[in-house]
N, C-alpha and C positions, 0 to 999 in steps of 0.2 A: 471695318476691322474684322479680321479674320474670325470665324467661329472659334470658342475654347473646346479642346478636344484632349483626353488625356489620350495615349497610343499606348498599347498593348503588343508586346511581341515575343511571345514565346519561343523559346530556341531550344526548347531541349525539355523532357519529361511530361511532353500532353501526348499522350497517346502511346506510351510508351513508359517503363518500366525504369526510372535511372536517367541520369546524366540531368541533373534538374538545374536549368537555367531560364530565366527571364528578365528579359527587361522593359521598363516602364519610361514612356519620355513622355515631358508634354515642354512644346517649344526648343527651346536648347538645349532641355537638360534633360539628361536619361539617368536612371539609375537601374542597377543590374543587381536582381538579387539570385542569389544560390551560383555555384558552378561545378556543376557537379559532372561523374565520370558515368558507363555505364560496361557492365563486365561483357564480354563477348559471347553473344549466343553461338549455340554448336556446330552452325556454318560458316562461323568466320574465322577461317583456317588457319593457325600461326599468328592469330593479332590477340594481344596482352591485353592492352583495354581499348576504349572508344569514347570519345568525348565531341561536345556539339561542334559544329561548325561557327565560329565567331565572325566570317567575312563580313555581317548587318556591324556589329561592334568597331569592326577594323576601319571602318568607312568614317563614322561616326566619332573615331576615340577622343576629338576634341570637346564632345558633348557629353561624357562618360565621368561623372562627377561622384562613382563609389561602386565599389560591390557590396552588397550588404549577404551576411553568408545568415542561415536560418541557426542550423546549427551542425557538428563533427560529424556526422555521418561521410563515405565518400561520394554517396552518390548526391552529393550539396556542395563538398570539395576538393573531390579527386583531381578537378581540370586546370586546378589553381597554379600547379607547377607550370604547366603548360599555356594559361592563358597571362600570366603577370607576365612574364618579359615581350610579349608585345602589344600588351596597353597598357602597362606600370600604371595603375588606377589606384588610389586606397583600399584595403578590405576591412570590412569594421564587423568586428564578431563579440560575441561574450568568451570571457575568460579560458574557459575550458576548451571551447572552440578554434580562437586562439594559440592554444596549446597545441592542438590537433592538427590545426596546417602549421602552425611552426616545424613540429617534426615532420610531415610531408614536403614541405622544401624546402627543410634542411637537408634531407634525401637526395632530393632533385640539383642541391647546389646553386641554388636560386635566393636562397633566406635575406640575403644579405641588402637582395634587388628590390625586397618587398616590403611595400608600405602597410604595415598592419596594424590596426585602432583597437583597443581593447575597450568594449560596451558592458557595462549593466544593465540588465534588465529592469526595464523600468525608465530605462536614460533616455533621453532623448537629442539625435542630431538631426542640424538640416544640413541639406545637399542641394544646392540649387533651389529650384521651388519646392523640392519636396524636404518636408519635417518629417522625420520618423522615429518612434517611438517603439523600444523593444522588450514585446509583452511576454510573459514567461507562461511558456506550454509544457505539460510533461510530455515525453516521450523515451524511446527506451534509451536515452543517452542522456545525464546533468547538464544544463545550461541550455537549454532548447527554446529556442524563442519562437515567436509568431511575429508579427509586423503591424502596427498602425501606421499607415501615413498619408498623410496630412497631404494635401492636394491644392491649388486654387478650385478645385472645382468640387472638393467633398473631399471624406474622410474612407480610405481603400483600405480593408484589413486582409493580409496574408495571415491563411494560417499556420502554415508549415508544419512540419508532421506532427503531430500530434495524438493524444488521447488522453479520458478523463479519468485517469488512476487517481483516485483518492487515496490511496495510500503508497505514492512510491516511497521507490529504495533511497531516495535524495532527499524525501522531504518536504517536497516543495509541492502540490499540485497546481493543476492549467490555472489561473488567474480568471475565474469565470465572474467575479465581480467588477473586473474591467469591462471583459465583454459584458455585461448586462448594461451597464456605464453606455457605452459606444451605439448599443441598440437604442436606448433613452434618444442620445445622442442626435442619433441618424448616421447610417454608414451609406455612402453611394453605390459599394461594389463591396464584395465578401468573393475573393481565391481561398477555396478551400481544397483540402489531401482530400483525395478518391480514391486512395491503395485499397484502403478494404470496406467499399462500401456495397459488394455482396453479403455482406456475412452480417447474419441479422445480431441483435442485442447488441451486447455493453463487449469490450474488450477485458478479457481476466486482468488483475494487478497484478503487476511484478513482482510483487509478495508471493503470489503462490509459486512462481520459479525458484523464490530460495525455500521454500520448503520442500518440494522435491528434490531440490537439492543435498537438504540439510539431510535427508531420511536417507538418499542414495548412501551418501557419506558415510553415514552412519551403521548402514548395515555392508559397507563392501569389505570385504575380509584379506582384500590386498591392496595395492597403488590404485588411485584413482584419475583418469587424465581429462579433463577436460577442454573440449577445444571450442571458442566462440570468438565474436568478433573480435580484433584488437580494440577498436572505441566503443565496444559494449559496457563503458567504468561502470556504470552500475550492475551489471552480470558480474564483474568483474569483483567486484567490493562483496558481492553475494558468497560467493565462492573462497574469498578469504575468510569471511566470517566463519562457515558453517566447516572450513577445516581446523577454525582456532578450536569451536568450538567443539571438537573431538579431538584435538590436541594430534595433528596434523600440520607438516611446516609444507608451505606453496613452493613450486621450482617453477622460470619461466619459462617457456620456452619461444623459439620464434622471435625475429628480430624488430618486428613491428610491434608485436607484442611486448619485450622486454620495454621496448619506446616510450609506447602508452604507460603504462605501467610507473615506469620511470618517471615520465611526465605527469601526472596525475597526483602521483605522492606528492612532488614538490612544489604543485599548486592547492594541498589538500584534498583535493576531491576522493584523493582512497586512503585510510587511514588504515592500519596493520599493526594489531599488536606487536611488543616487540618479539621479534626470533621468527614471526611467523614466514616473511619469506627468505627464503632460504638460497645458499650460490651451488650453481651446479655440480661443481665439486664435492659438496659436500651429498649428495645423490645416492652414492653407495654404501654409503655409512650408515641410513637408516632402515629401521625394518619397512617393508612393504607396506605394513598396516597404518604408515605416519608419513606417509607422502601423498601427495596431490600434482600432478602434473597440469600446469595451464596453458594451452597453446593455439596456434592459429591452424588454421586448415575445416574450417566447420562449413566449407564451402567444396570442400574438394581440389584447393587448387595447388597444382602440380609440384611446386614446389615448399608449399606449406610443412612445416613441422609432423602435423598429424598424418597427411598423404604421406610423408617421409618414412614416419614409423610403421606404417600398415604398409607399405613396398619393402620395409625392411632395410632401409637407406639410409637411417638418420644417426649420426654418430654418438650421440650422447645419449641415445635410449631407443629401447625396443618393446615390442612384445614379449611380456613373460604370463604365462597362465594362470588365470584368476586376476589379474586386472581388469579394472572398469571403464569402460571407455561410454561420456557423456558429450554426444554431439548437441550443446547449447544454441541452436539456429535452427530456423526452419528453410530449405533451398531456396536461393535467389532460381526466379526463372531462366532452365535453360542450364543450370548445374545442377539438377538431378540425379541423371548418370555418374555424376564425377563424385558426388554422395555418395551413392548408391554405390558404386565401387569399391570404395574405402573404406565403409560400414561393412563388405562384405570381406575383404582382406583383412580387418582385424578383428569379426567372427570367425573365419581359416584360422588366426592363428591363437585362438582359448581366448581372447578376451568376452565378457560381457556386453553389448554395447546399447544405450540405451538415445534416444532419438525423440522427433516430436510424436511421431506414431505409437510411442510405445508409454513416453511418460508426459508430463508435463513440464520438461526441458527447455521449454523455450516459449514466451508470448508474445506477439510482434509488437508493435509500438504506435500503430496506427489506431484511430478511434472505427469501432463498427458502428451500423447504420442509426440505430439510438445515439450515438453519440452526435453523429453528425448533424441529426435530428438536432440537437441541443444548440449546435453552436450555429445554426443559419434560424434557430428560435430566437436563442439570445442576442446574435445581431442584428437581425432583421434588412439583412439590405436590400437596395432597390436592387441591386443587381446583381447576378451571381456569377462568374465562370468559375467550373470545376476543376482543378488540378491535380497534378500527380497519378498517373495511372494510365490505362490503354484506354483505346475508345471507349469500350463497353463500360467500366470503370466511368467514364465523364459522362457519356450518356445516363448510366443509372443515376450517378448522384444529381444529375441535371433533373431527370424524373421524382430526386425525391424532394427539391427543394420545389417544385411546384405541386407535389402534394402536400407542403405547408403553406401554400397561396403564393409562392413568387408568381408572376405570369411568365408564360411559356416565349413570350415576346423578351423579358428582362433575362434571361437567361440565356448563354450563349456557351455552346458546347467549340470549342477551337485545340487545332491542333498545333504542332511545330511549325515555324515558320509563318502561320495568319497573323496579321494585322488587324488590327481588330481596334478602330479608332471609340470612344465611348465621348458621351455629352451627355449632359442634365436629363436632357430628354430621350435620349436613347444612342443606340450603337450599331454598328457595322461591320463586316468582312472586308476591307477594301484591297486587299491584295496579298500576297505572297512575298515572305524572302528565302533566301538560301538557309537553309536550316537540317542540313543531310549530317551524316557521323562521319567526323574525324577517325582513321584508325592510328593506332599507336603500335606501332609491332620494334619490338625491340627499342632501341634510339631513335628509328624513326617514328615522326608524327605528321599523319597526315600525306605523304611519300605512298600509303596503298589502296590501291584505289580498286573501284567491282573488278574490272579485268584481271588483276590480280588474285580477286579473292573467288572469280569463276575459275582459273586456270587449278588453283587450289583444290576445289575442290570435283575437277576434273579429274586431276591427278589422284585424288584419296580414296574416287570411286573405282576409275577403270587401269591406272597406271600410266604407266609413260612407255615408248618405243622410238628410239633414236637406228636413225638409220645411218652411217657412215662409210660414205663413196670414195674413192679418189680418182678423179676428175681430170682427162686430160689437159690442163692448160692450152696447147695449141689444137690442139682438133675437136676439142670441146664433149671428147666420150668417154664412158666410164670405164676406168682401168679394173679390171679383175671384178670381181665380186665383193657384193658390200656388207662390210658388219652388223649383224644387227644384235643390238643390247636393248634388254627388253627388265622394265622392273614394275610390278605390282600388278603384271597385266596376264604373263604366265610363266609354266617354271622352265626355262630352255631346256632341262635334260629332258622333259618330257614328250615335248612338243616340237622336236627337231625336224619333224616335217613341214611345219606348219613356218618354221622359219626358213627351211630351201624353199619354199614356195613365196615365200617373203622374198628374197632374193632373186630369184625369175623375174618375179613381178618389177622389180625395178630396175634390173636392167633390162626388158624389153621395151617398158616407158619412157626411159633415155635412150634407147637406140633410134635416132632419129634418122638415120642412113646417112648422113653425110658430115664432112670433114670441116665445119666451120663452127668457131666456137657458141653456145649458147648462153644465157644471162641467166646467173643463180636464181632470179627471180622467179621466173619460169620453170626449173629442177622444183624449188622449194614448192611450190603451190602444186606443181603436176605431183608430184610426189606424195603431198599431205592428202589430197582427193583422191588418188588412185590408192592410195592402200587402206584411207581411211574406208573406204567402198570396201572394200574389200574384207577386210580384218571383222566390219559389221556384219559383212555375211557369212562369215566362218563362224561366229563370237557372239555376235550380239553385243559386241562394247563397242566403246569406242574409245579408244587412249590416246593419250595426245601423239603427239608422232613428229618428233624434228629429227630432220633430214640435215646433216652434217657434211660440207664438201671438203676436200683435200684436195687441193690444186700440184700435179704431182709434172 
């Protein structure tokens, strides 16, 4: 009989920032937890989002017995649009969660395809051999779970993001009486969140966010706009309060925003006095000193409500001086600039603007290193792998679960794509799978690939120069002289010389002396080499350079 082996296969989010996917098989049966997206760092030119590669999944879909999602954030279910129609799997989430991809593919036009299980925390299903149980974690979103499950070969706890707020804005905190429970127990394996396991002590409570809040509020002396995530409900539910509570009506703005919002009320999770939020229309009717603006953009991104209004783009509202502008987020990595841009076009235009640098606007959702401290105390497992975060991230928190006595042999630092087979007695690397990023650029998914995304950013450093011939068809020579249009590389009125020399240069490289036709092949490639030589020694750049024929 074959050894029992449970397999580990990370697809997304070890060693890296976003796009959090895994899956768990032992035998025939796999389960997939999280699917997450991740937003595109600043070299990847023209793509919207990026989500994992699923070809391990696609191979496998007859052994694909559930996704189990943690909880609403996107980078857990941004890829859900795009991975349900091709392995129509169940997705079993809690309530609010739920809620949060219903409206993401209802968006996508997908809703309708997808199989979605609504969980309690607390509830327990099985999936093949695996039992799973959904333990309730605070984090900065309601309904946030962690995972027990149940194994033939022991009991494996996800933590999923997490931290130990004893006093959140929902009510609820982490469930550490379980966990104590499960260490008693005996856990074989503990995956726990590494996002912030730099940053020493305890994480602040979401409490203290709405009291900066509530003081902002209170002393701003015009409109106040606040922009945070759309599934931040509890920032969310903060921010209503502390306007009732100066007698201030909420506008929404942002269509993902309006969504959430939307959704949330009609499953209770944000409750509002009445009158307090308000329809756009009614906007100009009030004095400045009784609105609240709440909107998406606390990231920078281009088409956001709040970029809108700091470009001076957005139709239903603007810039007026002496507003207060409260960016409630702290930058995803790689949106800094796009922050830092928007923060500084709406101090150009009189607003206020306050940020994490400046107040206590925002506290992340993640547990720091005491915490963490806690929860590989309280479970105690034989075995650790660290999750969520870049190497340095898995490595640290690898180093700190064996300065509580895990051994350095039970812990295993792995990245996207390792396999990582585990047994009673211990575990291994045994191989690799395909685990690279999907790009999403427009409608297309997955259609752009590096060659694409080097040409890109070929073009954004040094420009482009197209050269356009027309080509004798029968004797194979170039008729007259050839156009050259030149963009992002220099300015033609200036540089007129620099372009008849451009011209010389090409037709003496096709003057090949005689009357017999030659193959585009050979134009295109002599062409791109000889002026690319060239243009580097005049320049110093190098722009891409396509050679255009005209068969005349």
């Amino acid at each position: 009989m074959a050894k029992r082996k449970l397999r580990i296969v990370p697809l997304g989010g070890l060693g890296e920032i976003g796009k959090n996917r895994m899956a768990l098989e032992y035998r025939d049966d796999i389960i997939v937890i999280d699917a997450g997206l991740m937003f595109p760092k600043e070299d990847m030119l023209g793509i919207d989002l990026v989500v994992p590669d699923i070809s391990y999944l696609l191979e496998r879909r007859d052994k694909i017995r559930g996704i189990i999602v943690t909880h609403g954030h996107e980078d857990h279910t941004g890829a859900l649009p795009y991975l349900l129609p091709q392995l129509g799997v169940p997705v079993y989430s809690t309530r609010l969660t739920h809620g949060l991809i219903s409206v993401k593919l209802k968006e996508h036009r997908v809703l309708t395809k997808a199989k979605l299980k609504v969980i309690q925390p607390g509830q327990t299903i099985t999936l093949g051999k695996f039992r799973i149980e959904f333990l309730h974690v605070c984090h900065s979103i309601p309904d946030s779970t962690g995972l027990i499950i149940h194994t033939p070969l022991g009991i494996v706890v996800h933590s999923g993001d997490f931290k130990l707020d004893h006093t959140p804005v929902e009510g609820t905190p982490t469930d550490l009486a379980r966990l104590a429970q499960l260490g008693a127990q005996g856990v074989l394996l503990l995956f726990s969140d590494s996002t912030y396991v730099e940053i020493p002590g305890y994480t602040p409570s979401e409490r203290s966010v709405g009291e900066t809040l509530d003081r902002i509020i209170a002393q701003a002396p015009g409109r106040v706009i606040i922009a945070t995530f759309a599934s931040l409900i509890s920032r969310i539910q903060q921010v209503i309060d502390a306007a009732a509570k100066h007698q201030r009506q909420v506008f929404i703005l942002g269509r993902s925003m309006v969504d959430s919002v939307r959704m949330a009320s009609e499953l209770g999770y944000l409750v509002a006095p009445p009158d307090v939020l308000g329809r756009l229309d009614g906007l100009r009717k009030l004095a400045h000193d009784r609105i609240v603006l709440l909107t998406t953009g606390s990231q920078g991104e281009p088409t956001s409500a709040l970029v809108r209004i700091a470009n001076r783009d957005h139709p239903r509202a603007h810039i007026i001086p002496g507003d207060t502008v409260i960016v409630s987020a702290t930058p995803i990595p790689g949106n800094e600039s796009l922050v830092s841009r928007t923060v500084d076009n709406l101090f150009r235009q009189g607003a206020q603007v306050f940020y994490d640098k400046l107040e206590k606007v925002h506290v992340h959702g993640h547990g720091s290193q005491e915490e963490l401290k806690m929860m590989l105390s309280l479970v105690k497992p034989k075995f650790f792998v660290p999750i969520h975060g870049e190497y340095r991230h898995l490595t640290l928190h690898a180093q700190l679960a064996q300065s509580l006595g895990i051994p350095q042999s039970n812990t295993f630092v792995i990245e996207d794509g390792d396999i990582l087979d585990l047994t009673p007695e211990g575990g291994r690397v045994v191989g690799r799978v395909s685990s690279g990023n999907v790009y999403v650029d427009g409608l297309g998914v997955g259609d752009i690939g590096s060659v694409v995304l080097r040409d890109r950013r070929l073009l954004s450093r040094d420009g482009i120069v197209v050269v356009i011939m027309a080509i004798d068809k029968r004797r194979g020579k170039i008729v007259g002289r050839p156009d050259i249009v030149s963009r992002g590389f220099i300015e033609t009125g200036e540089t007129e010389d620099l372009l008849e020399q451009i011209r010389d240069l090409v037709v003496k490289t096709l003057d090949h002396g005689s009357d017999h036709p030659i193959e585009w092949s050979f134009i295109n490639v002599k062409v791109k080499e000889t002026l690319g030589r060239f243009l580097y020694q005049q320049t110093k750049r190098r722009p891409m350079i396509l050679p255009m024929a005209v068969e005349v």
